[in-house]
N, C-alpha and C positions, 0 to 999 in steps of 0.2 A: 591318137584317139583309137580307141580298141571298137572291134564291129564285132557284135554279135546276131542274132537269128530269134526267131522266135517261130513261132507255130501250136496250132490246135492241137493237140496228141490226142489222136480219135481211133476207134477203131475201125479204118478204113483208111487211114496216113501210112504213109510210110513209119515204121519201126523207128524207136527212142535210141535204140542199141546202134539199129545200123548210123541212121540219120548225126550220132554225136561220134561215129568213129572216123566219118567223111569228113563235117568239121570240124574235129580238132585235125583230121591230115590235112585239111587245108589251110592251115591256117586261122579259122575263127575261133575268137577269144571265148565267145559265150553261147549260150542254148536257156529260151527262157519260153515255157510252156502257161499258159493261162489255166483259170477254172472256172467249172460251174459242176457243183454236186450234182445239177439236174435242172430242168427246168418247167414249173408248172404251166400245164396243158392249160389254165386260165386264160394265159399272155393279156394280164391285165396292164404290166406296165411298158410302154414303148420303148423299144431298143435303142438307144442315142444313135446306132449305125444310119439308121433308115424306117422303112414300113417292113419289111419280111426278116425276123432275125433269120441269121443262117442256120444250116442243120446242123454244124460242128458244134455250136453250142450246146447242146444235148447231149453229144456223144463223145465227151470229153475225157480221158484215163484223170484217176487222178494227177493230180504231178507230179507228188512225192515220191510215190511210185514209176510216174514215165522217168523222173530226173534220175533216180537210183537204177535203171538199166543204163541210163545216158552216163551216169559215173559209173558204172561196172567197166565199162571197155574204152575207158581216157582217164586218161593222168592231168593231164593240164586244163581244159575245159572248164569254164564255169558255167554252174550252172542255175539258172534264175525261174522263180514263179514271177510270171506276169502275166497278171497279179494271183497271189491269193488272197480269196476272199473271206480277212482278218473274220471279220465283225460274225461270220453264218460259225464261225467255227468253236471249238472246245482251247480254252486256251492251252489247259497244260497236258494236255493232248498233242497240239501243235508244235508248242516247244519241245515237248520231244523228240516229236518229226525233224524237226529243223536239226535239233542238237546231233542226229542219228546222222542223219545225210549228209550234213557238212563235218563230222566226226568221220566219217567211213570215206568217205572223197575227199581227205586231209585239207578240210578249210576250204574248198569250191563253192560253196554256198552262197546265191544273192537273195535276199528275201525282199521278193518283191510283193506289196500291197497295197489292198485299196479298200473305199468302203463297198463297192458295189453301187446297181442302179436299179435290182430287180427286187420290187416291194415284195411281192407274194413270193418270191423264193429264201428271200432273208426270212419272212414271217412264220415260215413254216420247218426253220429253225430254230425259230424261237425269238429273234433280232427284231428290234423293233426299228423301221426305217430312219427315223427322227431321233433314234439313240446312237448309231453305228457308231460315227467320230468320237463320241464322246467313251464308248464300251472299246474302239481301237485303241484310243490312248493308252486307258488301263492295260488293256494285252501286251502291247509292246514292252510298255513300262516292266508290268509282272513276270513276261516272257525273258529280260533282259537281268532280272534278279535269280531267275531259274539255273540258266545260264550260267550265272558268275558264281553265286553263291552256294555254298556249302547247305547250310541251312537257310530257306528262302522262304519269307512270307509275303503278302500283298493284303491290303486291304480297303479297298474301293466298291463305288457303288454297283459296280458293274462286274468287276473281278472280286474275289474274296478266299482266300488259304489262310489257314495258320501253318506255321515252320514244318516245313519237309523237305525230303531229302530227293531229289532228280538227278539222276546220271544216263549215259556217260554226258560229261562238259562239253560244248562244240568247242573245234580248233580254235574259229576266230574268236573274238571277245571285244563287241557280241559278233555274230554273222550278221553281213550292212543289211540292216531294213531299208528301202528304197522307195519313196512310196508317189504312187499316180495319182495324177489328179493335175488340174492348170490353174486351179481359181487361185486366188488369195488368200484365200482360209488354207489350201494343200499350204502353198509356199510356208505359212506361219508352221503349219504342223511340223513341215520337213526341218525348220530350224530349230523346233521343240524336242521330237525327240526319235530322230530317224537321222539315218546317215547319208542319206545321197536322194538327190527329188529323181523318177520317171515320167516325166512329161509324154503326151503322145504331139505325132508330128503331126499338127492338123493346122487347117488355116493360114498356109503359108508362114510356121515357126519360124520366128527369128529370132537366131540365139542369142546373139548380143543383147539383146533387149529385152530376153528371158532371164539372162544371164545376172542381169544389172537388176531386175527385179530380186532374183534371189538373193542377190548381193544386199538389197535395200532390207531385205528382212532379218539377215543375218547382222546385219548392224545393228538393228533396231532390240535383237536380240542378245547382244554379246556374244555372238556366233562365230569363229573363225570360218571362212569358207574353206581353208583345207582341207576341212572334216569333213565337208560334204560333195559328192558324186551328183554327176546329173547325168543319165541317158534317157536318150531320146528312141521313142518307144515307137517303131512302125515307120522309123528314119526311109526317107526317101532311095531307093538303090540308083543314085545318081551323084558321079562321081565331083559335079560342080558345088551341087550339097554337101557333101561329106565336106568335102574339102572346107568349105564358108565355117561348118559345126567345126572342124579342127580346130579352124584359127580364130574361132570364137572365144575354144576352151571348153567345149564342150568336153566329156570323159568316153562316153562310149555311144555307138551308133547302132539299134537294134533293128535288121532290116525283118521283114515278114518274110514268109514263106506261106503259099496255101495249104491247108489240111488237106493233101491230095498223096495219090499213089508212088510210089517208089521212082519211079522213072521221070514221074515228072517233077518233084522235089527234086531230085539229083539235077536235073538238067538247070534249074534255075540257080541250085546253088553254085553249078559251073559258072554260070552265067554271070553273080556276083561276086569270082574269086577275084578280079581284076582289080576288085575297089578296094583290097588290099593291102596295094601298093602303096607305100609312103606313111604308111600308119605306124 
């Protein structure tokens, strides 16, 4: 089982640059940065976290951008949005993004997504809340003919191109779409048309039986599980956990990091080099 990292990349974190050249010396597989474009001073919709969202939420870098400092200075490193927020954004705008950074970091690329939870921040993109799932489909789908094909078109209620021409190609084909979410309608999507589920670790996750769930949908769908990846997003830094996710079969372990200063990032990441071992 591979362990990777995640964290807010805000402007007040420790550096994307430094932060990815400490873990890939140490040993971590991956580095997977979240987003929010912004967030309206309304706060009409509640945070799933709690009553106070945090202040990293606001002052988030993009990713695309924190992730391409974090491949400038590593070779091996992968590196993952979690999540970008498909549904707020311009599709073949995105796929370029995507094509660019996993093109330029020879194939490092995880593309992690979701639909979001923030009505008036989606809305003032334009996204209509009760459409997301349905406009994400279309993106991936679209995004994944950009990608392969030479000349690519899409034609959906939600996406719509006639043949054109997008380069440079990404390395992989496509780069894993990964996508969040725990319900039953995620599980269905991730066997429709994504490549690996990102579950978050909450409620006391139990993999086996997360496991067995995604197993139940991927039959139901003519799905090989091979194909598909499953990290656990916000994994416990607990070496009895990891261990249980290994021999589950879990793929990879993405522990947190706070949005906080230099020294104290470093000192936590010390702190998790140990769980490491045996992986």
């Amino acid at each position: 089982m591979k362990i990777g990292v995640l964290i807010f990349a805000t402007d007040y974190t420790i550096q994307m640059d430094e932060l990815a050249k400490v873990l890939e010396d140490r040993g971590f597989e991956s580095l997977f940065i979240p987003e929010h474009t912004h967030i309206p001073a309304s706060r009409e919709s509640a945070w799933p976290g709690g009553a106070d969202l945090p202040k990293e939420y606001s002052h988030t870098y993009d990713p695309f951008v924190g992730l391409s400092f974090a491949a400038a200075v590593t070779k091996n490193l992968k590196l993952g949005t979690g999540i970008c927020l498909l549904p707020q954004r311009d599709t073949i705008t995105t796929a370029k993004s995507v094509a660019s950074l996993d093109r330029m970091s020879n194939g490092r690329f995880l593309f992690g997504i979701g639909g979001g939870w923030n009505v008036e921040e989606m809305r003032q993109h334009g996204t209509k809340y009760d459409e997301r799932f349905a406009k994400m489909k279309e993106q991936v789908l679209a995004m994944k003919k950009l990608w392969s094909e030479e000349e690519a078109e899409f034609h959906g209620e939600h996406v719509n191109f006639d043949a054109t021409w997008q380069h440079p190609k990404p390395v992989q084909t496509p780069p894993p779409v990964i996508l969040g979410g725990e319900t039953d309608y995620t599980l269905r999507r991730v066997v429709d048309y994504c490549e690996g589920w990102l579950p978050r670790a909450r409620h006391g996750f139990d993999a086996a039986e997360n496991l067995a769930r995604l197993k139940r949908f991927a039959d139901e769908a003519g799905r090989d599980m091979a194909t598909l990846s499953v990290s656990i997003f916000g994994a416990r830094a607990d070496k009895a956990t990891l261990d249980g996710y290994q021999a589950a079969g879990i793929d990879r372990s993405i522990l947190a990091l706070p949005p906080a200063s230099r020294d104290k990032v470093l000192t936590i990441v010390d702190s998790y080099t140990h769980l490491l071992e045996n992986r």
